[in-house]
Every structure is written in structure tokens, then in C-alpha cells.
N, CA, C and O atoms as a GROMACS GRO file, in nm:
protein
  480
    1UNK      N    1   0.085  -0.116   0.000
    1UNK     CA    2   0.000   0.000   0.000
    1UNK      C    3   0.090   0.123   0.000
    1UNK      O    4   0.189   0.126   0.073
    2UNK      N    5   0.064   0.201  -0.062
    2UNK     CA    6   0.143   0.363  -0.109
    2UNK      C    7   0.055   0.448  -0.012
    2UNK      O    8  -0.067   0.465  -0.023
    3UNK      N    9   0.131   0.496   0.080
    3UNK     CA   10   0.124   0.614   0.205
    3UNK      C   11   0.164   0.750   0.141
    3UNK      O   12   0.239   0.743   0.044
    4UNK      N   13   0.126   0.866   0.181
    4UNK     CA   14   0.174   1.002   0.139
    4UNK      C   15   0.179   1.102   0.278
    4UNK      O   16   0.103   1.068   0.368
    5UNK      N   17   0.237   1.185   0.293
    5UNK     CA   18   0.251   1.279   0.398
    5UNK      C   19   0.212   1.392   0.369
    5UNK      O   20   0.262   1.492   0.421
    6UNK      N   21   0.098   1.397   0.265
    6UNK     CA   22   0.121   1.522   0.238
    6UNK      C   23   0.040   1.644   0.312
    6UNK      O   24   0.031   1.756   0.262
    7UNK      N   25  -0.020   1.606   0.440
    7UNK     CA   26  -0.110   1.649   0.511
    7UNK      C   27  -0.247   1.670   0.463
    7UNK      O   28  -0.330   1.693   0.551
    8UNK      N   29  -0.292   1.666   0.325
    8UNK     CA   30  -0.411   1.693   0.314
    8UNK      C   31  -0.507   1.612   0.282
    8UNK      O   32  -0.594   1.637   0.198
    9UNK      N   33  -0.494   1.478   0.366
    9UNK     CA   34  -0.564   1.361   0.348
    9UNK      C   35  -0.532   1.276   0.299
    9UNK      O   36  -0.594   1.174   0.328
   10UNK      N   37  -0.395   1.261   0.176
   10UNK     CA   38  -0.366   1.226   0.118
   10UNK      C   39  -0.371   1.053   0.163
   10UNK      O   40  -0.444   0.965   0.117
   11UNK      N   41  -0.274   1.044   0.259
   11UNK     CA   42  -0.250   0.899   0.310
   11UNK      C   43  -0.411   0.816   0.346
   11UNK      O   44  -0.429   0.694   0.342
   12UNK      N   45  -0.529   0.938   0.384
   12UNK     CA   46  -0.623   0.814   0.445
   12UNK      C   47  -0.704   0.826   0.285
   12UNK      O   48  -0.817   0.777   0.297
   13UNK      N   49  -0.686   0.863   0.178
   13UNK     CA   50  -0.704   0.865   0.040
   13UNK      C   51  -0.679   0.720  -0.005
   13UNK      O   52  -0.742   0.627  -0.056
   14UNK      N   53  -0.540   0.750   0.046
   14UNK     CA   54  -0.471   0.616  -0.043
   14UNK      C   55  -0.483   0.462   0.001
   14UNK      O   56  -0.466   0.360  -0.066
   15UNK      N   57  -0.525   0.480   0.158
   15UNK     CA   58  -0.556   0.375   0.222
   15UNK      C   59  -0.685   0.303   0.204
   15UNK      O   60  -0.711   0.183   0.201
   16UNK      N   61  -0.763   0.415   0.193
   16UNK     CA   62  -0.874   0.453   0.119
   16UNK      C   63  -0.946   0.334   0.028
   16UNK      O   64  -1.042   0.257   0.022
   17UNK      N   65  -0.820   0.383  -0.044
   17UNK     CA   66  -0.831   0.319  -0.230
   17UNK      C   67  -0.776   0.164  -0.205
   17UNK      O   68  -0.828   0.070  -0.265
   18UNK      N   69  -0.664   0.142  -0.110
   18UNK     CA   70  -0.590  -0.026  -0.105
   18UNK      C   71  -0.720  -0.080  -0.052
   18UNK      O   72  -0.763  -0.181  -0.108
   19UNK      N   73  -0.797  -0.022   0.057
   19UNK     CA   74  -0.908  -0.094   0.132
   19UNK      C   75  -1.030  -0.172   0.042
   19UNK      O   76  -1.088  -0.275   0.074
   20UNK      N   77  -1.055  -0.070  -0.106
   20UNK     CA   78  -1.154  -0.098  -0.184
   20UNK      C   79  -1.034  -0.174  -0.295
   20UNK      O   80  -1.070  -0.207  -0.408
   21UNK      N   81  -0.946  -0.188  -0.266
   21UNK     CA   82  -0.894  -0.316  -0.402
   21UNK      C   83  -0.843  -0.433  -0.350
   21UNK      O   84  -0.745  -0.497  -0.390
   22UNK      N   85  -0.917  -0.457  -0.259
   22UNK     CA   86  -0.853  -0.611  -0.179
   22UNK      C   87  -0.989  -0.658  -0.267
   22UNK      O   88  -1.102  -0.612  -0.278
   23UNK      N   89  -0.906  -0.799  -0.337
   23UNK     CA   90  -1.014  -0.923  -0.364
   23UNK      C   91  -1.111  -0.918  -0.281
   23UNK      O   92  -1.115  -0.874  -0.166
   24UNK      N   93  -1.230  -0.991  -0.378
   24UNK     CA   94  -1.337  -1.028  -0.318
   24UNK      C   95  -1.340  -1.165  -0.292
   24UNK      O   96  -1.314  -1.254  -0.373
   25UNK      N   97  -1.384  -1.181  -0.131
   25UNK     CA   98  -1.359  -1.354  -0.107
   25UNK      C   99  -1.526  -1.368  -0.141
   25UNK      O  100  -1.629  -1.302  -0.125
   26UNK      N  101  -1.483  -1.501  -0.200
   26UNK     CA  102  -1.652  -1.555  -0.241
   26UNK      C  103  -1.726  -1.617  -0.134
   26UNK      O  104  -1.691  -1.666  -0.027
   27UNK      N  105  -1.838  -1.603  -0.191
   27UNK     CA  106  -1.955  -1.629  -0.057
   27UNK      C  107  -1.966  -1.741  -0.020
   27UNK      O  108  -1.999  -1.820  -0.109
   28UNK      N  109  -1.946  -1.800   0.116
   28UNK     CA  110  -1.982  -1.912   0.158
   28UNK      C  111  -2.087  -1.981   0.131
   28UNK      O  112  -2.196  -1.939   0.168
   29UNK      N  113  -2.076  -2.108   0.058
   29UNK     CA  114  -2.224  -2.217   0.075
   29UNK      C  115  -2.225  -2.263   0.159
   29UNK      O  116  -2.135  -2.238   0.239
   30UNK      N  117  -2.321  -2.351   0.190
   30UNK     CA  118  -2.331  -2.447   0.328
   30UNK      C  119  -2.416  -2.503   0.259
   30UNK      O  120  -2.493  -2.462   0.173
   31UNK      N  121  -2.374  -2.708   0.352
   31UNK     CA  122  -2.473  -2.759   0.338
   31UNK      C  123  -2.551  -2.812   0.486
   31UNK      O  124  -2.467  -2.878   0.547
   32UNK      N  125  -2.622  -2.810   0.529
   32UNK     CA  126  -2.681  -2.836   0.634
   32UNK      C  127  -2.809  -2.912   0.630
   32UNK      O  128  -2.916  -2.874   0.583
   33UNK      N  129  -2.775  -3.054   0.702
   33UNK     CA  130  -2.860  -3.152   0.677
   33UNK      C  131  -2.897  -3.214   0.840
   33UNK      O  132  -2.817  -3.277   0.909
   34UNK      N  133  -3.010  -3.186   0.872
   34UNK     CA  134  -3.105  -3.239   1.003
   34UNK      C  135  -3.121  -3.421   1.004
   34UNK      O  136  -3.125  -3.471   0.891
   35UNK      N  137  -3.126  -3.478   1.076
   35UNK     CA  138  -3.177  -3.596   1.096
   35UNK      C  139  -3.247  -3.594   1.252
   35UNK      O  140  -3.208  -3.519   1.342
   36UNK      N  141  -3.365  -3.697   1.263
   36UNK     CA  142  -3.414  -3.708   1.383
   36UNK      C  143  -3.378  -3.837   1.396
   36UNK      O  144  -3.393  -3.928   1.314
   37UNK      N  145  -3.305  -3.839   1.560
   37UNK     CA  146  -3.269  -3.900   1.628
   37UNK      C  147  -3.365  -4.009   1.768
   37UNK      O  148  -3.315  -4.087   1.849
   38UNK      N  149  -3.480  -3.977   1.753
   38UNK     CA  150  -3.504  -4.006   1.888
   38UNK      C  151  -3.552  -3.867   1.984
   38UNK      O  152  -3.612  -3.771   1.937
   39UNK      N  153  -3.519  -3.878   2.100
   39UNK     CA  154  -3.500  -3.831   2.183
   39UNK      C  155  -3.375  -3.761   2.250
   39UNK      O  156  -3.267  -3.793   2.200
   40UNK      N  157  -3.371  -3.685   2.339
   40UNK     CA  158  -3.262  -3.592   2.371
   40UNK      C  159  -3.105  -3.625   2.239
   40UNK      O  160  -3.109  -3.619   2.116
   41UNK      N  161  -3.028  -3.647   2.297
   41UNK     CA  162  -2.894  -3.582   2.240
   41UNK      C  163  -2.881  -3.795   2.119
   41UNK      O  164  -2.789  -3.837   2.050
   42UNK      N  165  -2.961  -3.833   2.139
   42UNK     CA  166  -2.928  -3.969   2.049
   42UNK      C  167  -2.878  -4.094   2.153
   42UNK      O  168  -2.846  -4.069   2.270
   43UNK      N  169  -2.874  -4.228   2.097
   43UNK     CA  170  -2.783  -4.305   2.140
   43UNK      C  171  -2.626  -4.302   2.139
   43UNK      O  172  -2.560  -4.222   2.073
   44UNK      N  173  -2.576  -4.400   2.224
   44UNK     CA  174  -2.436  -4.399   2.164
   44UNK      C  175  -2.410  -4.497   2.032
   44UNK      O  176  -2.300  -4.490   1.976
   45UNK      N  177  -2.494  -4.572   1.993
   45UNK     CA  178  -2.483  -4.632   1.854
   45UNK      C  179  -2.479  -4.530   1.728
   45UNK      O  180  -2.404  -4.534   1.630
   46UNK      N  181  -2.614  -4.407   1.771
   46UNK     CA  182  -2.620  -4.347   1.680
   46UNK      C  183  -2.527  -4.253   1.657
   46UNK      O  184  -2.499  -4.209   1.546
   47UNK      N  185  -2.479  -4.221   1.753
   47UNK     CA  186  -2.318  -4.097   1.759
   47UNK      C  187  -2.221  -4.179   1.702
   47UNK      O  188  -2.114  -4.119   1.694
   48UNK      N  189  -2.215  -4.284   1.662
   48UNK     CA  190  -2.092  -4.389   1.601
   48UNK      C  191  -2.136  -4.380   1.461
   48UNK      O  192  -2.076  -4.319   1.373
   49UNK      N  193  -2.266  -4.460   1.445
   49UNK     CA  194  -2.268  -4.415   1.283
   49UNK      C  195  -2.269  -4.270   1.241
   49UNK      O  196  -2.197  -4.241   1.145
   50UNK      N  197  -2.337  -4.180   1.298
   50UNK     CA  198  -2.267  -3.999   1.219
   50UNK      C  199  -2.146  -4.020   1.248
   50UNK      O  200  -2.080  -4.016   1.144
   51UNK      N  201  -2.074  -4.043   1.350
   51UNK     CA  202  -1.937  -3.976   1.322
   51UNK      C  203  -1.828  -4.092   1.233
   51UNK      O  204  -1.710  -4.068   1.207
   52UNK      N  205  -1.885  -4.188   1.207
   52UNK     CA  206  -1.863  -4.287   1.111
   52UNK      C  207  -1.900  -4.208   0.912
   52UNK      O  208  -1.827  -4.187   0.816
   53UNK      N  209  -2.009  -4.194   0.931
   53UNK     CA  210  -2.045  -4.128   0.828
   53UNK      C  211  -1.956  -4.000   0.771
   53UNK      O  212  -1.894  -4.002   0.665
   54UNK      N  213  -1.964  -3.849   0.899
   54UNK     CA  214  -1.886  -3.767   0.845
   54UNK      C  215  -1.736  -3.819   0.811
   54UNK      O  216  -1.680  -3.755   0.722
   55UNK      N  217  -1.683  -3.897   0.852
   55UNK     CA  218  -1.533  -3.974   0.843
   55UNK      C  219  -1.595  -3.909   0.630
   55UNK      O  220  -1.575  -3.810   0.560
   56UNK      N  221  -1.667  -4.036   0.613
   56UNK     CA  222  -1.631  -4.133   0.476
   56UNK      C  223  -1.725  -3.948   0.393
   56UNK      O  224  -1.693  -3.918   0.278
   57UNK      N  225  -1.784  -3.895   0.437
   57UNK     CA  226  -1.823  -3.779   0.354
   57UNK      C  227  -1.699  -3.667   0.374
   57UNK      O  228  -1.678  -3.592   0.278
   58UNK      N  229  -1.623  -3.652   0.485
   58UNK     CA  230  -1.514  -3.572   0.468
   58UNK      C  231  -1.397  -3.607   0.346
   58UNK      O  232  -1.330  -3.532   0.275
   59UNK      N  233  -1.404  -3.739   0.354
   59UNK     CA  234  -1.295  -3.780   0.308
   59UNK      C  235  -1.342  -3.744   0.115
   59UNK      O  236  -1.269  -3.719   0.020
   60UNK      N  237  -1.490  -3.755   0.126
   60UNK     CA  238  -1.464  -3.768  -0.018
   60UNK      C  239  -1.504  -3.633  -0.077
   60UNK      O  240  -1.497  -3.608  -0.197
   61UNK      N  241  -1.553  -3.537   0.029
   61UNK     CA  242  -1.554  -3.392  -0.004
   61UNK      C  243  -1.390  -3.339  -0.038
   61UNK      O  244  -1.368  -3.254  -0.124
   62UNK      N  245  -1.286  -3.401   0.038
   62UNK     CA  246  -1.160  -3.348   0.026
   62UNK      C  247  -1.140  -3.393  -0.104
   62UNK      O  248  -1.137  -3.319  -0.202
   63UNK      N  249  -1.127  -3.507  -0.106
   63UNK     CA  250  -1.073  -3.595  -0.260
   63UNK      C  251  -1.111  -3.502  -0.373
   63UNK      O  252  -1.034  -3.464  -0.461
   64UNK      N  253  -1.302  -3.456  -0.353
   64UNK     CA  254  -1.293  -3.384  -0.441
   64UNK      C  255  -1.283  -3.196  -0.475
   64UNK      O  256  -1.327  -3.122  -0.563
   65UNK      N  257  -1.208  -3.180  -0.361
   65UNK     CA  258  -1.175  -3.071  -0.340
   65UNK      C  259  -1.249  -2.915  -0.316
   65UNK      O  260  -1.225  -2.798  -0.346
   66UNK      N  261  -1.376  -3.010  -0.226
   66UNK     CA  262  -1.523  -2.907  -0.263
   66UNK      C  263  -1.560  -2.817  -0.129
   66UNK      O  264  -1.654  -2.742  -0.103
   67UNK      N  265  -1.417  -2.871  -0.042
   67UNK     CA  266  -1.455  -2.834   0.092
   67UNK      C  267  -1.468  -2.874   0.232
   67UNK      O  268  -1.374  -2.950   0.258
   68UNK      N  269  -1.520  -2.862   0.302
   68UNK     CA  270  -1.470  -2.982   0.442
   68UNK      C  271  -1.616  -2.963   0.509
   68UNK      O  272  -1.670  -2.855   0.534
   69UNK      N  273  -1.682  -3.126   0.539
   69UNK     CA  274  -1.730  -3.127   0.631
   69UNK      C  275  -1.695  -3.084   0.817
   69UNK      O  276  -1.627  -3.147   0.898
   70UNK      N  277  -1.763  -2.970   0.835
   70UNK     CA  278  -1.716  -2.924   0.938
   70UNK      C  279  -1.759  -2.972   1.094
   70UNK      O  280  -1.711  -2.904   1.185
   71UNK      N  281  -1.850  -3.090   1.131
   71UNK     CA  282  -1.893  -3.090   1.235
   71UNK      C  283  -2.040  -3.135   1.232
   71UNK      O  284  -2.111  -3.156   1.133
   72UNK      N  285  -2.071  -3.146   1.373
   72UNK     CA  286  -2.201  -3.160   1.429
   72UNK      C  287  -2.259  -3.144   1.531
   72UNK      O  288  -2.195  -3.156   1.635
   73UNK      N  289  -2.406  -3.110   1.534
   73UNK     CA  290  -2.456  -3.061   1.659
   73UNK      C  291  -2.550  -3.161   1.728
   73UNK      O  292  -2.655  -3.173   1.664
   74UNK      N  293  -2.546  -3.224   1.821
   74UNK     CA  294  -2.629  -3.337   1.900
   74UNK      C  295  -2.753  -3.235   1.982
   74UNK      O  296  -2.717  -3.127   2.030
   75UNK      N  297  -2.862  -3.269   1.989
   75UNK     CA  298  -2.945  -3.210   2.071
   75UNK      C  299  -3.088  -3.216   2.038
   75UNK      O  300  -3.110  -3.213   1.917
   76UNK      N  301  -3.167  -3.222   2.097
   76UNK     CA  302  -3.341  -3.220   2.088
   76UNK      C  303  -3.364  -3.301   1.988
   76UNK      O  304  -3.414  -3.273   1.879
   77UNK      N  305  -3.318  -3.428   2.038
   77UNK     CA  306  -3.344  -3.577   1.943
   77UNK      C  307  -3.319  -3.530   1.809
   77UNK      O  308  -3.400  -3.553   1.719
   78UNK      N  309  -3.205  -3.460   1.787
   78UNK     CA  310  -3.193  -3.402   1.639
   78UNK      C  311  -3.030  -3.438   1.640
   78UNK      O  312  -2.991  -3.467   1.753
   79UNK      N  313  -2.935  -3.441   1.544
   79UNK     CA  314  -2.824  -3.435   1.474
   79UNK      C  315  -2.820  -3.321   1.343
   79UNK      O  316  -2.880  -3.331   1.236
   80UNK      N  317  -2.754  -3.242   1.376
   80UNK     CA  318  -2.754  -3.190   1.226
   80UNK      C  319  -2.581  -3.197   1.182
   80UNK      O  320  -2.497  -3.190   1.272
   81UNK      N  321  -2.545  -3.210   1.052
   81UNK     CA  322  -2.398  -3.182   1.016
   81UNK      C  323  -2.384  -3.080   0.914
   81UNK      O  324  -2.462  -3.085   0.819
   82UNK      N  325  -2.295  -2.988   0.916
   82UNK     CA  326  -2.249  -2.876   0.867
   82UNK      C  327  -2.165  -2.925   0.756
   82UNK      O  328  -2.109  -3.034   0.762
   83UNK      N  329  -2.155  -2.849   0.660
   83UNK     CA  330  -2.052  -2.891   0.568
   83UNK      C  331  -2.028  -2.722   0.480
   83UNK      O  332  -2.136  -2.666   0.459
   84UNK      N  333  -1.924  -2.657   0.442
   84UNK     CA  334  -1.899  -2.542   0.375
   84UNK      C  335  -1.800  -2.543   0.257
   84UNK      O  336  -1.695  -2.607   0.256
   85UNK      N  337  -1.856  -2.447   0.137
   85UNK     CA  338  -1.745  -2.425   0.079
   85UNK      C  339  -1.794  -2.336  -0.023
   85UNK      O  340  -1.873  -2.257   0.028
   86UNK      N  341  -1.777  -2.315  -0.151
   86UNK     CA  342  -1.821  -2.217  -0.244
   86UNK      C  343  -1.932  -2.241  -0.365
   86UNK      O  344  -1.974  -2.161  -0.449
   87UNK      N  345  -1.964  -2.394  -0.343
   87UNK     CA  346  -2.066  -2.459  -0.439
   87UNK      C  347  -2.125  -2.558  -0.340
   87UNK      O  348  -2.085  -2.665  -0.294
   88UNK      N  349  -2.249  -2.472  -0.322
   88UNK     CA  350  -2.320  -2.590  -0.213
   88UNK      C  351  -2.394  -2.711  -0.295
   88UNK      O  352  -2.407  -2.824  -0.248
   89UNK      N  353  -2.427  -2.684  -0.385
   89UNK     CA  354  -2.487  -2.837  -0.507
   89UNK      C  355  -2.385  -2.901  -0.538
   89UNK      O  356  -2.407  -3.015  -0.579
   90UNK      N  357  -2.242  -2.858  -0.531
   90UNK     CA  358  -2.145  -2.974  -0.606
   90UNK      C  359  -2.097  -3.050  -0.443
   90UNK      O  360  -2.033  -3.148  -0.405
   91UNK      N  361  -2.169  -2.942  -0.386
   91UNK     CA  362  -2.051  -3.020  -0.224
   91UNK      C  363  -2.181  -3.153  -0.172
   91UNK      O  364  -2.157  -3.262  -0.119
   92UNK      N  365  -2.316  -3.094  -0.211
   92UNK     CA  366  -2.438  -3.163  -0.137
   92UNK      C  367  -2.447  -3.308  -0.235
   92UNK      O  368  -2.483  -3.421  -0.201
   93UNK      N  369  -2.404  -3.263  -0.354
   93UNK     CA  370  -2.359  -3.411  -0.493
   93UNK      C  371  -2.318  -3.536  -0.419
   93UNK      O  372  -2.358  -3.652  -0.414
   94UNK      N  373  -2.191  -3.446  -0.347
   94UNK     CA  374  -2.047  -3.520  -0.291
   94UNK      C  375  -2.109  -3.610  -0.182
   94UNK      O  376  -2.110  -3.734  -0.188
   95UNK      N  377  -2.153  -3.546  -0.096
   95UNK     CA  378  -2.233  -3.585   0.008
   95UNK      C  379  -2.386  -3.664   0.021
   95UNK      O  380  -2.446  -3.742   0.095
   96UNK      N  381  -2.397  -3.616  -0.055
   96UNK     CA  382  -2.555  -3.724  -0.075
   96UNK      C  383  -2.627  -3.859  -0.042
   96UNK      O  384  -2.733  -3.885   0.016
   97UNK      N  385  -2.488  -3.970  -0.128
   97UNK     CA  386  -2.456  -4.078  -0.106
   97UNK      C  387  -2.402  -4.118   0.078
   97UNK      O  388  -2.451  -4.212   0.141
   98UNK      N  389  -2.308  -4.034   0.125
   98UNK     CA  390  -2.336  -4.084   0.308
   98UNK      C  391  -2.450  -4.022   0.382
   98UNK      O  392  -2.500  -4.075   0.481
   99UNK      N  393  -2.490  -3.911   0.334
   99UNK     CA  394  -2.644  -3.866   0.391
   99UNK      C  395  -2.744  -3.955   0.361
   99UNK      O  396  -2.823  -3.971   0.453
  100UNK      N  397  -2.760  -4.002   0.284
  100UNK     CA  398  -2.852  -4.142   0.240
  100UNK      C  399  -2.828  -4.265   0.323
  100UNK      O  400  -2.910  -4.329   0.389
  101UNK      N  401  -2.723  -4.281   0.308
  101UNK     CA  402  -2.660  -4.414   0.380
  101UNK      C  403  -2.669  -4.398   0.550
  101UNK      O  404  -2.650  -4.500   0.615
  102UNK      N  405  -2.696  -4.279   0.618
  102UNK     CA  406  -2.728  -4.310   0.754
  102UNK      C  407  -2.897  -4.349   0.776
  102UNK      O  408  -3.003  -4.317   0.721
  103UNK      N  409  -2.859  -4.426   0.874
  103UNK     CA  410  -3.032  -4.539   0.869
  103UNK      C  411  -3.120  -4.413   0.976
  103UNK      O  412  -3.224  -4.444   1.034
  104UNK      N  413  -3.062  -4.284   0.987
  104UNK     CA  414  -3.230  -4.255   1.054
  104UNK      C  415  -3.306  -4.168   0.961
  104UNK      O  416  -3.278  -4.169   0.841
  105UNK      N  417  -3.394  -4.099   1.004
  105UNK     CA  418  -3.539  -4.000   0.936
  105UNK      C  419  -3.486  -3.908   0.895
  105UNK      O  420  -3.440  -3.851   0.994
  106UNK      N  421  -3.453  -3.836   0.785
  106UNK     CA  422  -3.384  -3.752   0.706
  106UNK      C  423  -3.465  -3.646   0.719
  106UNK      O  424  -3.542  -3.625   0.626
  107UNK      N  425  -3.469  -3.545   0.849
  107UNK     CA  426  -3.554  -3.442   0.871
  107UNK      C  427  -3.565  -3.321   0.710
  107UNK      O  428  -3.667  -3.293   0.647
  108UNK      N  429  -3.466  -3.289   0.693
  108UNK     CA  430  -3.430  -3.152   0.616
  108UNK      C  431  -3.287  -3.183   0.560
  108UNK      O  432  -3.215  -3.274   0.601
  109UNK      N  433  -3.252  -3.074   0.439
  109UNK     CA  434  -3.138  -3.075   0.431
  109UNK      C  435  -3.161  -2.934   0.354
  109UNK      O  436  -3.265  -2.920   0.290
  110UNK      N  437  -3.068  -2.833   0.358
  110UNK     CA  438  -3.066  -2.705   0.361
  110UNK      C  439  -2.924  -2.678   0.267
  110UNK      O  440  -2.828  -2.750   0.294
  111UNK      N  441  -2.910  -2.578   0.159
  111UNK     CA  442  -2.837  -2.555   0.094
  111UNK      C  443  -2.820  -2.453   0.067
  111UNK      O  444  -2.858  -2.415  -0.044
  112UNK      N  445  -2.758  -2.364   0.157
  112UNK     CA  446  -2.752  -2.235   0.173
  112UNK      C  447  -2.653  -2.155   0.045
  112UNK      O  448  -2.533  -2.147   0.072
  113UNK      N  449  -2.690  -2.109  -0.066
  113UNK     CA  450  -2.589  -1.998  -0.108
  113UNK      C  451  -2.582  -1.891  -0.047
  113UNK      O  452  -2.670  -1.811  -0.015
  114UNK      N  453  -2.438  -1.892  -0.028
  114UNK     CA  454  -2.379  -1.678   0.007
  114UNK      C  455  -2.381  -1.679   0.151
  114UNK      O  456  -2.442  -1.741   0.238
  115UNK      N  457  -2.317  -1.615   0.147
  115UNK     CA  458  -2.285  -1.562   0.315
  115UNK      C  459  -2.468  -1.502   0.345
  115UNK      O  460  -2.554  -1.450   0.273
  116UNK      N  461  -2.457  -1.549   0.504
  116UNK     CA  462  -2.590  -1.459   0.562
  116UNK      C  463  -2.524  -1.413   0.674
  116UNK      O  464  -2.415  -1.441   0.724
  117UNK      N  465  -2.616  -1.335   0.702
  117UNK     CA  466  -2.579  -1.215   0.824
  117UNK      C  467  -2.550  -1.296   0.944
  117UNK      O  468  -2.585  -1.414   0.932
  118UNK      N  469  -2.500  -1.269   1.045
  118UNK     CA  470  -2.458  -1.387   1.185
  118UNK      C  471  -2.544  -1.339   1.255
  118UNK      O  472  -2.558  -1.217   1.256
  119UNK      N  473  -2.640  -1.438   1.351
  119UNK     CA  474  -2.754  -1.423   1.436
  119UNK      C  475  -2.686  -1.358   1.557
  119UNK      O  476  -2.577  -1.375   1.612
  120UNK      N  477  -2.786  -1.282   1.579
  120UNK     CA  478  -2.737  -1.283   1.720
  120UNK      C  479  -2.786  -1.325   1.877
  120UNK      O  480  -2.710  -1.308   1.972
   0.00000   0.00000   0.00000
């Protein structure tokens, strides 16, 4: 970034201008997919097959370079797993096949384009 001294604004001008030419990072997709579990937080069978599952969907989101399954949330007889990256249909493609393959009630599955605002 090019600074100036020239007292008449010059430098917060120029800072100005570097601030508005930084790349644009592209908008986050998400894929976010619910399953019902039962009751409260699941079994321990059922916490083995998701975290069995995200294993074999991480692995093949990486392979195909679409992004990383990020996690999961246990609670109110629900599971949901997160997954992000910049094409939520090529990442939800990827994924489909182990979202299918877990044996419970496939509440929702959610495919968020673009960044959204953070709740508060």
C-alpha cells in the first residue's frame, strides 16, 4: 500500500483506495442436513454411525476438493452436520450418497448460497 505525507488527506485517500482493491472472497455455501434421532442428544450407537459417516463424507468432499465437512450438533433428538465451501450443489452431490446411507429419518437438508448475516 502507497502512504503520502502530504497532510491533506492524502495517506487516508490512499488507504482509502488499497481498502476498496482487496479481492473479493466468495460467498460461503453451506450444506446443512437435520436428521431425527429419537429423543434428547441420540444413542451412543447413533453418535458412532454420524461420526462414522462424516469420516467417509469428509474424506470424499476433500478428494474432491469441494470443501470440508465441518462438524455436528447433537441435541433435541436431532443431529444436524455442517458442511462449507463455495458450491453448495457440487458439495451436497459429494455428500448425498453418506447422507442417504445413515439409517435414521432424514428431517431436512438445507443448501444455503452466500454468506448470511450472523444471528445474534
Amino acid at each position: 500500500m502507497q502512504t503520502t505525507a502530504s497532510g491533506d488527506g492524502g495517506t487516508e485517500a490512499v488507504a482509502a483506495q488499497a481498502f476498496f482493491d482487496l479481492p473479493e472472497t466468495p460467498p460461503e455455501h453451506a450444506v446443512i442436513a437435520r436428521f431425527h434421532l429419537g429423543g434428547g442428544l441420540g444413542e451412543s450407537d447413533q453418535w458412532a454411525l454420524v461420526f462414522e459417516a462424516e469420516r467417509t463424507m469428509a474424506a470424499a468432499v476433500e478428494a474432491a476438493g469441494l470443501g470440508e465437512v465441518d462438524g455436528n450438533e447433537f441435541g433435541g433428538g436431532e443431529v444436524v452436520i455442517f458442511a462449507y465451501r463455495t458450491d453448495a450443489k457440487a458439495l451436497y452431490r459429494v455428500m448425498e450418497p453418506g447422507l442417504r446411507a445413515l439409517a435414521f429419518r432424514l428431517a431436512r437438508v438445507v443448501l444455503r448460497h452466500g454468506n448470511l448475516p450472523m444471528m445474534s
